[in-house]
Predicted model as a PDB file, atoms N, CA, C, CB and O in Angstrom, pLDDT in the B-factor column:
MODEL        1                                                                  
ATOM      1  N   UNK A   1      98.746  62.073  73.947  1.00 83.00           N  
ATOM      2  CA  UNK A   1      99.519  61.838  75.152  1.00 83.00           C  
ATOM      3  C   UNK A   1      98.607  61.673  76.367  1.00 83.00           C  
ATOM      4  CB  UNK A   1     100.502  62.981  75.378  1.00 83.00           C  
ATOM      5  O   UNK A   1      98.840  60.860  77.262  1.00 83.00           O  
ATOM      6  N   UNK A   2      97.406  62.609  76.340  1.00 81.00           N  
ATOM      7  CA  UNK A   2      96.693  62.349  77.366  1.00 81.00           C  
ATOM      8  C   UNK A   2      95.925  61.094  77.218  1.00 81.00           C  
ATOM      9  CB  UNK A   2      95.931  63.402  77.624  1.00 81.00           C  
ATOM     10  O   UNK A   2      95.416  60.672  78.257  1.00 81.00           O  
ATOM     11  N   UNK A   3      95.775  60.548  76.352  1.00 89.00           N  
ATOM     12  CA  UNK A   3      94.994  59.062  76.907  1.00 89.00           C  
ATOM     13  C   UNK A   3      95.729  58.261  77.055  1.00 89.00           C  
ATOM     14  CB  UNK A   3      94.022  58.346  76.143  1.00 89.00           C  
ATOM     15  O   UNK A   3      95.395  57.179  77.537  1.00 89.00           O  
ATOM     16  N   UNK A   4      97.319  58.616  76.583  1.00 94.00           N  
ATOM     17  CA  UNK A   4      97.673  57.362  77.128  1.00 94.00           C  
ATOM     18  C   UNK A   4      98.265  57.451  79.239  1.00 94.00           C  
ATOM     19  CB  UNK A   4      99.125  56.848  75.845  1.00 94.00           C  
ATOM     20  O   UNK A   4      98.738  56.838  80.196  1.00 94.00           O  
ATOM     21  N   UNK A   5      97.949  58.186  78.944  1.00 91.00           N  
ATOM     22  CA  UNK A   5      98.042  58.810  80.844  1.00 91.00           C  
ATOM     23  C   UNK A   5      97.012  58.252  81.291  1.00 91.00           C  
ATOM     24  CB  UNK A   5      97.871  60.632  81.337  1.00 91.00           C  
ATOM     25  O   UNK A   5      97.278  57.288  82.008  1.00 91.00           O  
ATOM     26  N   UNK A   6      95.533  58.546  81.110  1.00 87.00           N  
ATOM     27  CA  UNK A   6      94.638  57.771  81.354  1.00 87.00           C  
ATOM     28  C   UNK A   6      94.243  56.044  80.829  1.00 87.00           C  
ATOM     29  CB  UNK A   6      93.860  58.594  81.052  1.00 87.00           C  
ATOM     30  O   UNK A   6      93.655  55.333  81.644  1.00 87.00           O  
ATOM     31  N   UNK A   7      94.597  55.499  79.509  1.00 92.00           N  
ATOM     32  CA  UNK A   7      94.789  54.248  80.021  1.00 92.00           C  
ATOM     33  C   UNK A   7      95.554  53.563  81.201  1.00 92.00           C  
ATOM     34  CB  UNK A   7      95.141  53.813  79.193  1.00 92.00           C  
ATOM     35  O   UNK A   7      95.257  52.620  81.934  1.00 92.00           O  
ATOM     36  N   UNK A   8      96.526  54.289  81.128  1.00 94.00           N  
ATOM     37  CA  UNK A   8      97.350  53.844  82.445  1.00 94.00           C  
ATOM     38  C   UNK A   8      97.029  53.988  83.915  1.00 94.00           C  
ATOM     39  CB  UNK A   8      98.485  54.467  82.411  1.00 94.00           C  
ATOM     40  O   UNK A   8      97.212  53.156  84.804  1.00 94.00           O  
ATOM     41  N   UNK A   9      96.393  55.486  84.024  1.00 91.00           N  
ATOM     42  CA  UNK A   9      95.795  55.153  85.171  1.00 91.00           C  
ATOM     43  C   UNK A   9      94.332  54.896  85.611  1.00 91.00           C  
ATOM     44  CB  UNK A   9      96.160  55.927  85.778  1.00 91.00           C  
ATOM     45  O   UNK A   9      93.870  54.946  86.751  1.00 91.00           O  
ATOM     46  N   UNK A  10      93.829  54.664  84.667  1.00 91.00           N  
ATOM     47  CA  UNK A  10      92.364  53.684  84.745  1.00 91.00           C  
ATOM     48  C   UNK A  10      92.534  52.376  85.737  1.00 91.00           C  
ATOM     49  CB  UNK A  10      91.945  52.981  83.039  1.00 91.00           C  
ATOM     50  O   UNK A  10      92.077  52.340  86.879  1.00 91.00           O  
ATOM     51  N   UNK A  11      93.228  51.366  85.142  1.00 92.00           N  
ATOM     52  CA  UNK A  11      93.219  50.376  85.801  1.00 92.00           C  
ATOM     53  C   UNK A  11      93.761  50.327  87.564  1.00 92.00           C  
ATOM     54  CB  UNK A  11      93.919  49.621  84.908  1.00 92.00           C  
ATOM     55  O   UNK A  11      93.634  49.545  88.506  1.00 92.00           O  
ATOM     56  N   UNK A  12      94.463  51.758  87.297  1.00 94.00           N  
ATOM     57  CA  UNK A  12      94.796  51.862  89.347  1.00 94.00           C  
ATOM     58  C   UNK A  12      94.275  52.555  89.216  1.00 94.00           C  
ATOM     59  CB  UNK A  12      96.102  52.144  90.416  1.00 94.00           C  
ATOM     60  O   UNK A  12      95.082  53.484  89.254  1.00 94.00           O  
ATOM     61  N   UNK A  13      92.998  53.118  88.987  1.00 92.00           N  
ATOM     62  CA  UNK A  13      91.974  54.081  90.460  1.00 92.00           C  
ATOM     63  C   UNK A  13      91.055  52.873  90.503  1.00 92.00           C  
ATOM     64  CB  UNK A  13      90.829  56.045  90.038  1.00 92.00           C  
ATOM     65  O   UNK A  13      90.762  52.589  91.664  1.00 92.00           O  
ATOM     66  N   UNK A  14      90.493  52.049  89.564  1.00 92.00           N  
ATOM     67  CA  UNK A  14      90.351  50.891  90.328  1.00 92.00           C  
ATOM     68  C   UNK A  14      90.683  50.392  91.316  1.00 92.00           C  
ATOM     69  CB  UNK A  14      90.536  50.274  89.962  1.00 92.00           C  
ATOM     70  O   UNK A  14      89.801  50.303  92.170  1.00 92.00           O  
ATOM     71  N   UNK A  15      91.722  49.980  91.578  1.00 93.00           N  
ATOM     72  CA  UNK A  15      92.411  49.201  93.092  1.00 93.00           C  
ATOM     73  C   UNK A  15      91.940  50.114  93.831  1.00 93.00           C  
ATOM     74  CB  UNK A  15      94.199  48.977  93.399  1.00 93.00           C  
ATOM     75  O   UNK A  15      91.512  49.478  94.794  1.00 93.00           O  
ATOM     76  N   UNK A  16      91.750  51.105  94.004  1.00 93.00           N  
ATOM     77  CA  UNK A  16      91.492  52.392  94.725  1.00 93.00           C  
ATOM     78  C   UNK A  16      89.788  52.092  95.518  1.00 93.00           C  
ATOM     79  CB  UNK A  16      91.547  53.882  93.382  1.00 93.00           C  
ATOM     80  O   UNK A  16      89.035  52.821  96.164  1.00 93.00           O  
ATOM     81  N   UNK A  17      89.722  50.773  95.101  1.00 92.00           N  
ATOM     82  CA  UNK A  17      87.963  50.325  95.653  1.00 92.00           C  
ATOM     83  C   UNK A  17      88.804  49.651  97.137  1.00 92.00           C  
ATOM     84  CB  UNK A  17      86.681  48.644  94.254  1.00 92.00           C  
ATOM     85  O   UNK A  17      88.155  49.826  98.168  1.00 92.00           O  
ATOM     86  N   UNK A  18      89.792  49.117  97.260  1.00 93.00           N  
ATOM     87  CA  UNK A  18      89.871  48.698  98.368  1.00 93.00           C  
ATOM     88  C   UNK A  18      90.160  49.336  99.552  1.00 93.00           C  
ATOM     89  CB  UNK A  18      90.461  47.984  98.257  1.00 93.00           C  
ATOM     90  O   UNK A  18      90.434  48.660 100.543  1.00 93.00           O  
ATOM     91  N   UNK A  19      90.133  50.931  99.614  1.00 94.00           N  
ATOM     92  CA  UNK A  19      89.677  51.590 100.577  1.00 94.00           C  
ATOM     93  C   UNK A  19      88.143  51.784 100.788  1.00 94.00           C  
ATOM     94  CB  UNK A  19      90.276  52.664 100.472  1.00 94.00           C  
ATOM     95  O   UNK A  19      87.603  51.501 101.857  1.00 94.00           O  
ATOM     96  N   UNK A  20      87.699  52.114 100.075  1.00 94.00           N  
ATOM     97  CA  UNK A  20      86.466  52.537  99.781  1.00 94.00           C  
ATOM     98  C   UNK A  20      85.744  52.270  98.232  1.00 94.00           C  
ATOM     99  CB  UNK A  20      86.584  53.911 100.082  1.00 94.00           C  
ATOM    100  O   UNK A  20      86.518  52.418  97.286  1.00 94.00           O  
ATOM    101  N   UNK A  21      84.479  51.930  97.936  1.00 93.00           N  
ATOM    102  CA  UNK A  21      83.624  51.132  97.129  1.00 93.00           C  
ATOM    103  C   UNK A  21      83.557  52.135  96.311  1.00 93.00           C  
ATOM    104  CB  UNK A  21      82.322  50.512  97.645  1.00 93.00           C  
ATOM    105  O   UNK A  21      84.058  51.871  95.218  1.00 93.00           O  
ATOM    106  N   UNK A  22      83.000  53.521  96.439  1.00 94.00           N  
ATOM    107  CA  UNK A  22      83.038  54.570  96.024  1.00 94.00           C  
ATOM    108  C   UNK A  22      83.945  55.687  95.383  1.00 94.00           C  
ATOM    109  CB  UNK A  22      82.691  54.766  96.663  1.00 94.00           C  
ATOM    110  O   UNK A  22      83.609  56.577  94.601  1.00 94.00           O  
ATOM    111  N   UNK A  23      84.899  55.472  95.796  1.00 94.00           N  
ATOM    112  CA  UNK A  23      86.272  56.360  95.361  1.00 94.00           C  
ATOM    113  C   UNK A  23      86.719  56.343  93.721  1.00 94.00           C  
ATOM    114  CB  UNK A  23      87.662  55.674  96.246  1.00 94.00           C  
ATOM    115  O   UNK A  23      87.463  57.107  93.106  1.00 94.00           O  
ATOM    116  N   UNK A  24      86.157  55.469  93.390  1.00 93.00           N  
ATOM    117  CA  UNK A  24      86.416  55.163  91.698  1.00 93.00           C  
ATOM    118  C   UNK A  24      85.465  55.948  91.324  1.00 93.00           C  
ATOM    119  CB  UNK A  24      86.237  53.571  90.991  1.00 93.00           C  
ATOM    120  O   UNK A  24      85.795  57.122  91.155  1.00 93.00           O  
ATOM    121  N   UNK A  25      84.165  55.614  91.104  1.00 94.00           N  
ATOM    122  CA  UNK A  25      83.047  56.358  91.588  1.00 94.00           C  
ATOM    123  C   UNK A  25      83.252  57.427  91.087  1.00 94.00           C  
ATOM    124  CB  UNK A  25      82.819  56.471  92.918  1.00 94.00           C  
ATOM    125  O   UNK A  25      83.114  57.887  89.954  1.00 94.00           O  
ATOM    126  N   UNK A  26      83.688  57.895  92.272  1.00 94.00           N  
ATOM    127  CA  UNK A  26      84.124  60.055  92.532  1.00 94.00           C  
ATOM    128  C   UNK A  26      84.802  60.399  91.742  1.00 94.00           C  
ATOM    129  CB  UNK A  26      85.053  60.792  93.873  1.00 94.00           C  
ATOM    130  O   UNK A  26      84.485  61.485  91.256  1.00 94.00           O  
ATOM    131  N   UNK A  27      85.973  59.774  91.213  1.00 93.00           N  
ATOM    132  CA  UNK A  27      87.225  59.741  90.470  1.00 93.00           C  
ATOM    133  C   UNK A  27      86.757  60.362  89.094  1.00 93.00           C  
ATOM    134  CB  UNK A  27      87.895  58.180  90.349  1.00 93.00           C  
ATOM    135  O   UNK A  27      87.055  61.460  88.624  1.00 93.00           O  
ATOM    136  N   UNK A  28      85.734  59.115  88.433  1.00 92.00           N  
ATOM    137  CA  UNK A  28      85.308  58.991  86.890  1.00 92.00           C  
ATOM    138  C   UNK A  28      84.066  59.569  87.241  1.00 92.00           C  
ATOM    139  CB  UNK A  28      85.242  57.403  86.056  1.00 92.00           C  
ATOM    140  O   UNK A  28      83.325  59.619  86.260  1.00 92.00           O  
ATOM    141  N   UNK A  29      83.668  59.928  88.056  1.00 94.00           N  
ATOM    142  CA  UNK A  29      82.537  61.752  87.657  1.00 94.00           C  
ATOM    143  C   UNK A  29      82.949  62.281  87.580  1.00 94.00           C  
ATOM    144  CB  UNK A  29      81.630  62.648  88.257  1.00 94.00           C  
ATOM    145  O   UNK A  29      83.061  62.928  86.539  1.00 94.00           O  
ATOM    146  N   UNK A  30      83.704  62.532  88.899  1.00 95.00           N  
ATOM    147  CA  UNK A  30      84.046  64.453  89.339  1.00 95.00           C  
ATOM    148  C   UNK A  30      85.329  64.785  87.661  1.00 95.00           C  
ATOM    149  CB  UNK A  30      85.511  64.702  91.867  1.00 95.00           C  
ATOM    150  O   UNK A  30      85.092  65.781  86.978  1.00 95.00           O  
ATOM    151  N   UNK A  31      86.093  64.189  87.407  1.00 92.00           N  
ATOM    152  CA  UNK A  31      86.885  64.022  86.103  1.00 92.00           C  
ATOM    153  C   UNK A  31      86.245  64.699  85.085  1.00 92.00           C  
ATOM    154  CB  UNK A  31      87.067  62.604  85.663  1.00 92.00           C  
ATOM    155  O   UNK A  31      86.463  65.896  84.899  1.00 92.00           O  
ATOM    156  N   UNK A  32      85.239  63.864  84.193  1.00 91.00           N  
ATOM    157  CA  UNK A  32      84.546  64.945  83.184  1.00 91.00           C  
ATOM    158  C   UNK A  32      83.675  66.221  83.808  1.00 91.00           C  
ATOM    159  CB  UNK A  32      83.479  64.105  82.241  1.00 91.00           C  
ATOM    160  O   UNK A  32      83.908  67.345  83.364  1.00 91.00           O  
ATOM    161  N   UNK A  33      82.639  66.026  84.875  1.00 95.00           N  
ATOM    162  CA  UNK A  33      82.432  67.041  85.279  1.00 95.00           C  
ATOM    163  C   UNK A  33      83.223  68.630  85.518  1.00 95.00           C  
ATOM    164  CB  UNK A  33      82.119  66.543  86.040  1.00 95.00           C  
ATOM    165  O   UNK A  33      82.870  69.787  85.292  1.00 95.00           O  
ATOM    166  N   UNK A  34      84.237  68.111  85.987  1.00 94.00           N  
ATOM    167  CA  UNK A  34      85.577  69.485  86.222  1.00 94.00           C  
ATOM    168  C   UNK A  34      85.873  69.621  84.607  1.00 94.00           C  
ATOM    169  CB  UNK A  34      87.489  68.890  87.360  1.00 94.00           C  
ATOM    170  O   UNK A  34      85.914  70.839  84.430  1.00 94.00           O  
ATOM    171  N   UNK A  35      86.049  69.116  83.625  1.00 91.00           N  
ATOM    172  CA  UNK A  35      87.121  69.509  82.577  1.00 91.00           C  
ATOM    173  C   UNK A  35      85.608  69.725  81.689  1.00 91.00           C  
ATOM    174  CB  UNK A  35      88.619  68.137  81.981  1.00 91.00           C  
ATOM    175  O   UNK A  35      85.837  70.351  80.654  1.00 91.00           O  
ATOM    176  N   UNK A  36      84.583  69.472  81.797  1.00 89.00           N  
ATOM    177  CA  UNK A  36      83.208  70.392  81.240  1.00 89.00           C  
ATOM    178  C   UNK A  36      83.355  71.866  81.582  1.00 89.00           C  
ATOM    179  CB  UNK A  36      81.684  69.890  81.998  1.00 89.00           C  
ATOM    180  O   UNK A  36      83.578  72.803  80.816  1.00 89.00           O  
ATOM    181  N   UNK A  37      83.158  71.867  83.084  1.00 90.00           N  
ATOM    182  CA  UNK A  37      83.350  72.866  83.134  1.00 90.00           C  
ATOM    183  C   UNK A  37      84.808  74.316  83.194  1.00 90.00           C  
ATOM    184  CB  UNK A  37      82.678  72.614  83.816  1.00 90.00           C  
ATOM    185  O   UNK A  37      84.712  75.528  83.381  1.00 90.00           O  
ATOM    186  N   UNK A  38      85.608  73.724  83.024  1.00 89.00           N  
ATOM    187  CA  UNK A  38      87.063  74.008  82.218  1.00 89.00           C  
ATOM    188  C   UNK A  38      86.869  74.665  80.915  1.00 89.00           C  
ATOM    189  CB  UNK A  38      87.902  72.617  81.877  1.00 89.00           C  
ATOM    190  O   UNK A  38      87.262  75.778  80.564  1.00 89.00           O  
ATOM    191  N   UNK A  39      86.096  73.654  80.157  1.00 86.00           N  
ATOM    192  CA  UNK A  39      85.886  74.274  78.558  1.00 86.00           C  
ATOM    193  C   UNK A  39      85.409  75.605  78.844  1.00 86.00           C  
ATOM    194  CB  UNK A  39      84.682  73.427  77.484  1.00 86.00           C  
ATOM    195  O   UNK A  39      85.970  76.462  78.160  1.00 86.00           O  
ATOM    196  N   UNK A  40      84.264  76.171  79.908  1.00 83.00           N  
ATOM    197  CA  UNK A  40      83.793  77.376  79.898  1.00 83.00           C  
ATOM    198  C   UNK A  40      84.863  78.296  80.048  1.00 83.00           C  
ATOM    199  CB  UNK A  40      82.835  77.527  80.815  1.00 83.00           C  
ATOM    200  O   UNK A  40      84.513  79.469  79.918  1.00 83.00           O  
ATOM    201  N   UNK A  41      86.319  78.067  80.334  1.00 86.00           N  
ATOM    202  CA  UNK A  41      87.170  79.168  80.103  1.00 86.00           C  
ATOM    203  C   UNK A  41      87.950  79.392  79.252  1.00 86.00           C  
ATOM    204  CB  UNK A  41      87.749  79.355  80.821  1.00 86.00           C  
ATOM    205  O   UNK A  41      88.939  80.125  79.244  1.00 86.00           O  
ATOM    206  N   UNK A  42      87.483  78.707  78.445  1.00 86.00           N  
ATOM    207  CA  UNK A  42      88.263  79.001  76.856  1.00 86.00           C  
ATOM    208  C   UNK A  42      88.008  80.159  76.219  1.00 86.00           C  
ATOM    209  CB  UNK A  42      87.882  78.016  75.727  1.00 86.00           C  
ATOM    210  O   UNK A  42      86.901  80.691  76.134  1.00 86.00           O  
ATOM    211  N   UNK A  43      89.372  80.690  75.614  1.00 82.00           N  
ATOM    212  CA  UNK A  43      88.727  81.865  74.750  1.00 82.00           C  
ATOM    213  C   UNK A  43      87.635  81.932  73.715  1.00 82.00           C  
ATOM    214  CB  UNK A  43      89.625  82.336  74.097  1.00 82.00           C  
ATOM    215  O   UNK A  43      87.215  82.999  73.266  1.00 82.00           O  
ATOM    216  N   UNK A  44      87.117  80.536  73.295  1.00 78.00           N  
ATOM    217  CA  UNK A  44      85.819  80.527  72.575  1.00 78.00           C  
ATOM    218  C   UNK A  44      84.365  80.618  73.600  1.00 78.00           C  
ATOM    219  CB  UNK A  44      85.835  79.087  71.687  1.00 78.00           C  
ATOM    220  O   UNK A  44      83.239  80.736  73.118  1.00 78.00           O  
ATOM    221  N   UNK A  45      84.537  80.568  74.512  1.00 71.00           N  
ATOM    222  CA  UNK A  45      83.870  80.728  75.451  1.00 71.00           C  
ATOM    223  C   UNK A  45      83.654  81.327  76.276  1.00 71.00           C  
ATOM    224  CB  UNK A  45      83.859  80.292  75.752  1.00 71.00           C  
ATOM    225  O   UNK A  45      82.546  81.204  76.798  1.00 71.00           O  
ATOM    226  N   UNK A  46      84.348  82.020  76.662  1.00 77.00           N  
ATOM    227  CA  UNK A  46      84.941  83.148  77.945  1.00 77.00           C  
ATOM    228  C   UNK A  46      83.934  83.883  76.934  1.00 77.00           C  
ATOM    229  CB  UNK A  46      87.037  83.795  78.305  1.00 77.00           C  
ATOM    230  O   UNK A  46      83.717  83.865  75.723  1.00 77.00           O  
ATOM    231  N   UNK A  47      83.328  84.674  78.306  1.00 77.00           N  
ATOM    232  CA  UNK A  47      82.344  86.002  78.306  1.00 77.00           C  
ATOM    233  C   UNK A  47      81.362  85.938  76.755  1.00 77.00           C  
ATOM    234  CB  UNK A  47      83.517  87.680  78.347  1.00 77.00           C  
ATOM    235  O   UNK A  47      81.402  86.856  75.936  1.00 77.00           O  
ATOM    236  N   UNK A  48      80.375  84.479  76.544  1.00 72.00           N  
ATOM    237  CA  UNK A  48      80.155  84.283  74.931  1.00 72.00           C  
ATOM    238  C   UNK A  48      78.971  83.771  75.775  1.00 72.00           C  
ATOM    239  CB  UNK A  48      81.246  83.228  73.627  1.00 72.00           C  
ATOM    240  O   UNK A  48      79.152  82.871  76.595  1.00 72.00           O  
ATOM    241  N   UNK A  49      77.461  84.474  75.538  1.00 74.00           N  
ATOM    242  CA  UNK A  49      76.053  83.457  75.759  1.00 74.00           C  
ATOM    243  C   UNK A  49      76.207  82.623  74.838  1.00 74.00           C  
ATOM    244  CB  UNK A  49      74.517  84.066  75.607  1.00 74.00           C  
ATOM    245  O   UNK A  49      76.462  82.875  73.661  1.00 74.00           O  
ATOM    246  N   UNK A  50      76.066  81.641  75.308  1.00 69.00           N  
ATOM    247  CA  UNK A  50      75.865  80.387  74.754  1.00 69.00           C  
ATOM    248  C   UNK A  50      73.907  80.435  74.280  1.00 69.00           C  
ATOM    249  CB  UNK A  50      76.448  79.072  76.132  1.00 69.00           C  
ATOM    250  O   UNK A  50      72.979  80.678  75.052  1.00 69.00           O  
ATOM    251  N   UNK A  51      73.862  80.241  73.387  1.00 68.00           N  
ATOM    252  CA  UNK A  51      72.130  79.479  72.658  1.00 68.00           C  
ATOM    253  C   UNK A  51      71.325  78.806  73.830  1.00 68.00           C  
ATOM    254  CB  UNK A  51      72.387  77.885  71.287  1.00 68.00           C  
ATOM    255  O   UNK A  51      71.913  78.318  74.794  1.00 68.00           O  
ATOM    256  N   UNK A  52      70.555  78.802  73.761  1.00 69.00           N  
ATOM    257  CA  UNK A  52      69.848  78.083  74.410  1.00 69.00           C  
ATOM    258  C   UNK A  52      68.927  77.165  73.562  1.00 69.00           C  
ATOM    259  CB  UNK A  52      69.242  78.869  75.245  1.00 69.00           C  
ATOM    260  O   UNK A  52      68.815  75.974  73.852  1.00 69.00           O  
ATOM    261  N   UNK A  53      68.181  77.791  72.377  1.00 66.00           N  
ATOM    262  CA  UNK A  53      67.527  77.220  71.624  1.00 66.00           C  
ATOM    263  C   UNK A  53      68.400  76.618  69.803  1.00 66.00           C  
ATOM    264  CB  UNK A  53      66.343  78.298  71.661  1.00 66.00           C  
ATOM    265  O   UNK A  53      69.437  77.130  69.383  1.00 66.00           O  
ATOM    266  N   UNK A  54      67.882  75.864  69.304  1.00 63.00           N  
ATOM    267  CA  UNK A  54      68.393  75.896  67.371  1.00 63.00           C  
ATOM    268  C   UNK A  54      67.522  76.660  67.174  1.00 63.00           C  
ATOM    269  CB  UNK A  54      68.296  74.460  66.135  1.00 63.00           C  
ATOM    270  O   UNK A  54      67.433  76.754  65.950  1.00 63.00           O  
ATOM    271  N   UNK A  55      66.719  77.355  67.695  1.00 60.00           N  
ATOM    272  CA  UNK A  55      65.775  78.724  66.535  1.00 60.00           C  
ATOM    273  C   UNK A  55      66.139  79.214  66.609  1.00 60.00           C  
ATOM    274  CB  UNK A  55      64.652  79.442  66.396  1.00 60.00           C  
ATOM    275  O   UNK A  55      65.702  80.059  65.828  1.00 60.00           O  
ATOM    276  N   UNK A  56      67.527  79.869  67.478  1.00 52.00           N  
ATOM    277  CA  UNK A  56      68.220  81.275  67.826  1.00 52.00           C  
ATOM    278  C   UNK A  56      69.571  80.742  66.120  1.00 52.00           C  
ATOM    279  CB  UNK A  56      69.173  81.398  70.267  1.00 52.00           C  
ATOM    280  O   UNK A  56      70.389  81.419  65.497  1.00 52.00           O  
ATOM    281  N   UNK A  57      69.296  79.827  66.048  1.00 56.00           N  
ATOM    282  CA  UNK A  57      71.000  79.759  65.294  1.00 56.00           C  
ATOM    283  C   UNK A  57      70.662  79.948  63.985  1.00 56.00           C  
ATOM    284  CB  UNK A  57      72.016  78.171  65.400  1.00 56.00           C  
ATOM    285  O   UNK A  57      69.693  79.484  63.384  1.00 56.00           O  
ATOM    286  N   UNK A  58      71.698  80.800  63.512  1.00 59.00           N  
ATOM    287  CA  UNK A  58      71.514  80.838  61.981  1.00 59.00           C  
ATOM    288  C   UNK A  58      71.540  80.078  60.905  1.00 59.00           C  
ATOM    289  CB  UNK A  58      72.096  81.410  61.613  1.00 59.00           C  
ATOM    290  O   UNK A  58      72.652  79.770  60.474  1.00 59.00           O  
ATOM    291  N   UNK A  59      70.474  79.646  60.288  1.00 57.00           N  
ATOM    292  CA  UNK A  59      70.967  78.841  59.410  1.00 57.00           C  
ATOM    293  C   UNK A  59      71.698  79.579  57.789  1.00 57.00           C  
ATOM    294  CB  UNK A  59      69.713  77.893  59.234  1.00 57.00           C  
ATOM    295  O   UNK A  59      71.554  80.743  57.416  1.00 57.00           O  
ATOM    296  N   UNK A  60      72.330  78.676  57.203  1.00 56.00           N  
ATOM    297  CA  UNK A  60      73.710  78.819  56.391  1.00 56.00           C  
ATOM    298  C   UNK A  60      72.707  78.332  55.349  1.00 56.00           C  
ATOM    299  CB  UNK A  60      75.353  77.851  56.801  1.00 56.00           C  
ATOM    300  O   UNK A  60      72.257  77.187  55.322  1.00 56.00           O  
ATOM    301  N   UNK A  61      72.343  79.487  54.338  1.00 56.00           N  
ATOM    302  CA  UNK A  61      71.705  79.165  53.070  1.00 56.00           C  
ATOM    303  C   UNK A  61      72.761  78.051  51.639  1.00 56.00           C  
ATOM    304  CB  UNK A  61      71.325  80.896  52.511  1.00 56.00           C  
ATOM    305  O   UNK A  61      72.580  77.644  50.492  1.00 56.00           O  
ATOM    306  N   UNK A  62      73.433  78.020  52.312  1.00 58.00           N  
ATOM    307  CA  UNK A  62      74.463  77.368  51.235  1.00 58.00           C  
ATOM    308  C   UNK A  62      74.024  75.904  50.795  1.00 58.00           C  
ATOM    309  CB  UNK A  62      76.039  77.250  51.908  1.00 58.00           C  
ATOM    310  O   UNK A  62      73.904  75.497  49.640  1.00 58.00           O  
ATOM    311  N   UNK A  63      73.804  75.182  52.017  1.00 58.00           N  
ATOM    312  CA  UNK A  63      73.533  73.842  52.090  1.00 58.00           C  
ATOM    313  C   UNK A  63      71.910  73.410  51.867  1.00 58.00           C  
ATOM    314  CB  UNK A  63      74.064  73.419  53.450  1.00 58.00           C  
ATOM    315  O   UNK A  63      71.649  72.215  52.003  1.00 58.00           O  
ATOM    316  N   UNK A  64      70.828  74.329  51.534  1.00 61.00           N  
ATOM    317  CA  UNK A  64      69.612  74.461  51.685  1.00 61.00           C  
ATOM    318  C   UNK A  64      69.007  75.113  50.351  1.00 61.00           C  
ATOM    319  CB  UNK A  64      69.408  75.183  52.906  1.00 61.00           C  
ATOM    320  O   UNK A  64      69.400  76.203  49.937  1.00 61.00           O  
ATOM    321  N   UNK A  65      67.880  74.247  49.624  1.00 61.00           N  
ATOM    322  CA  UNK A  65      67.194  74.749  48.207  1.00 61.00           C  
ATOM    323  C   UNK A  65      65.821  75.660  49.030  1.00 61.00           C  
ATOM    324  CB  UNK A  65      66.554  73.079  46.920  1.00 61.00           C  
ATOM    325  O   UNK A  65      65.188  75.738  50.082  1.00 61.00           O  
ATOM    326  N   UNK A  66      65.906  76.025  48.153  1.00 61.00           N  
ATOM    327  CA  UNK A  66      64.434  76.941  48.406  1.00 61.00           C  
ATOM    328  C   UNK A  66      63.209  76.192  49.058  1.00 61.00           C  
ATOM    329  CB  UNK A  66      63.803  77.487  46.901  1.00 61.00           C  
ATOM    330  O   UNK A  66      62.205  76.842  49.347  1.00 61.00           O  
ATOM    331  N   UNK A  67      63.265  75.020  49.262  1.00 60.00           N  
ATOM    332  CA  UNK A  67      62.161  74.864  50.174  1.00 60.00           C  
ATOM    333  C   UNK A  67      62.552  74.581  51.355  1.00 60.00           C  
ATOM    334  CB  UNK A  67      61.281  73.961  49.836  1.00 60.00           C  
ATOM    335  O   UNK A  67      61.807  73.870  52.030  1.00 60.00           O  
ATOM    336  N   UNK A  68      63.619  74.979  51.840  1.00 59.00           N  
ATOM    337  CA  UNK A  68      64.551  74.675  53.166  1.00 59.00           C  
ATOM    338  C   UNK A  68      64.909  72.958  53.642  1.00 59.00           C  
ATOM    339  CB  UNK A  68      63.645  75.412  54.531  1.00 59.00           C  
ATOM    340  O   UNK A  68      65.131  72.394  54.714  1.00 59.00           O  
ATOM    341  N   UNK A  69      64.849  72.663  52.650  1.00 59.00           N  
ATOM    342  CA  UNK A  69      65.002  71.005  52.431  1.00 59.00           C  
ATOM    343  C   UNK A  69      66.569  71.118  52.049  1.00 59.00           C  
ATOM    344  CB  UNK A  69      63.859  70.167  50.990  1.00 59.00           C  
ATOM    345  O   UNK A  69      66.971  71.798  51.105  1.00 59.00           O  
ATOM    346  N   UNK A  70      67.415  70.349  52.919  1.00 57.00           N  
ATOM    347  CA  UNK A  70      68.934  69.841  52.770  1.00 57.00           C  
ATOM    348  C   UNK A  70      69.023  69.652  50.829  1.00 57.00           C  
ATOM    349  CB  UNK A  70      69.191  67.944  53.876  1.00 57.00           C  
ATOM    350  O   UNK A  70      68.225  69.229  49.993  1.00 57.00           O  
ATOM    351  N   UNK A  71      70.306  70.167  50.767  1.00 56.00           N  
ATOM    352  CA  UNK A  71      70.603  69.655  49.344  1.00 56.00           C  
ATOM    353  C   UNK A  71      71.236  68.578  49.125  1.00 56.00           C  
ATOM    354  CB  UNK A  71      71.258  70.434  48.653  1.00 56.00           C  
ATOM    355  O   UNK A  71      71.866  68.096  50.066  1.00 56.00           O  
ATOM    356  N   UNK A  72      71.242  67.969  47.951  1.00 61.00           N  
ATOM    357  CA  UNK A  72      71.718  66.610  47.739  1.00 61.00           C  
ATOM    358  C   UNK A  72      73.579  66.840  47.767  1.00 61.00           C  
ATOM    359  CB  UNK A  72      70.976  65.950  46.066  1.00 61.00           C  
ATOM    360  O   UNK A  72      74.018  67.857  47.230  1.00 61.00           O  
ATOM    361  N   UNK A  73      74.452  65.951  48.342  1.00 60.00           N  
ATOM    362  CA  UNK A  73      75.979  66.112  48.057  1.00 60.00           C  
ATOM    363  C   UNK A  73      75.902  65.704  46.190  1.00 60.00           C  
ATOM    364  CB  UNK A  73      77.131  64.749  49.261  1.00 60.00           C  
ATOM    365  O   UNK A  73      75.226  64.972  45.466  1.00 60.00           O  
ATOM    366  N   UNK A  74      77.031  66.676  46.035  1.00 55.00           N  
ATOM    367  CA  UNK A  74      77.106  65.625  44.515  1.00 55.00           C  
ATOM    368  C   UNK A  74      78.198  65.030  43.895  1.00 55.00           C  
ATOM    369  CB  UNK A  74      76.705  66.290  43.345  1.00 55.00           C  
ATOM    370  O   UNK A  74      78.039  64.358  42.876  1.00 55.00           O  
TER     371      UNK A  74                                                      
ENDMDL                                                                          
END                                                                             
């Protein structure tokens, strides 16, 4: 449902240049920027350090042979 809200209003924040050149611009940043930072209040997220590094993450012996080389699908 939500994209089709945004196909629709894609093509008018366009027109939205004939006040100002920029206003589209602002529109289609500030947009993902805000709902990035939105995700940080999700309950998967709320009060959760996030990694900074892949050496911090565990790897899952399941998918991995003894020489830490990926296993073949079969």
């Amino acid at each position: 449902m939500c994209a089709r809200v945004g196909g629709i209003l894609a093509p008018l924040i366009r027109l939205l240049e004939v006040y100002h050149y920029t206003i589209p611009m602002l529109i289609y940043g500030i947009i993902p920027v805000a709902a990035g930072c939105f995700c940080l209040l999700l309950p998967e997220t709320l009060t959760v350090e996030l990694q900074d590094h892949i050496d911090s993450h565990k790897i899952d012996d399941r998918f991995f042979d003894e020489e830490n080389k990926p296993m073949k699908s079969t």
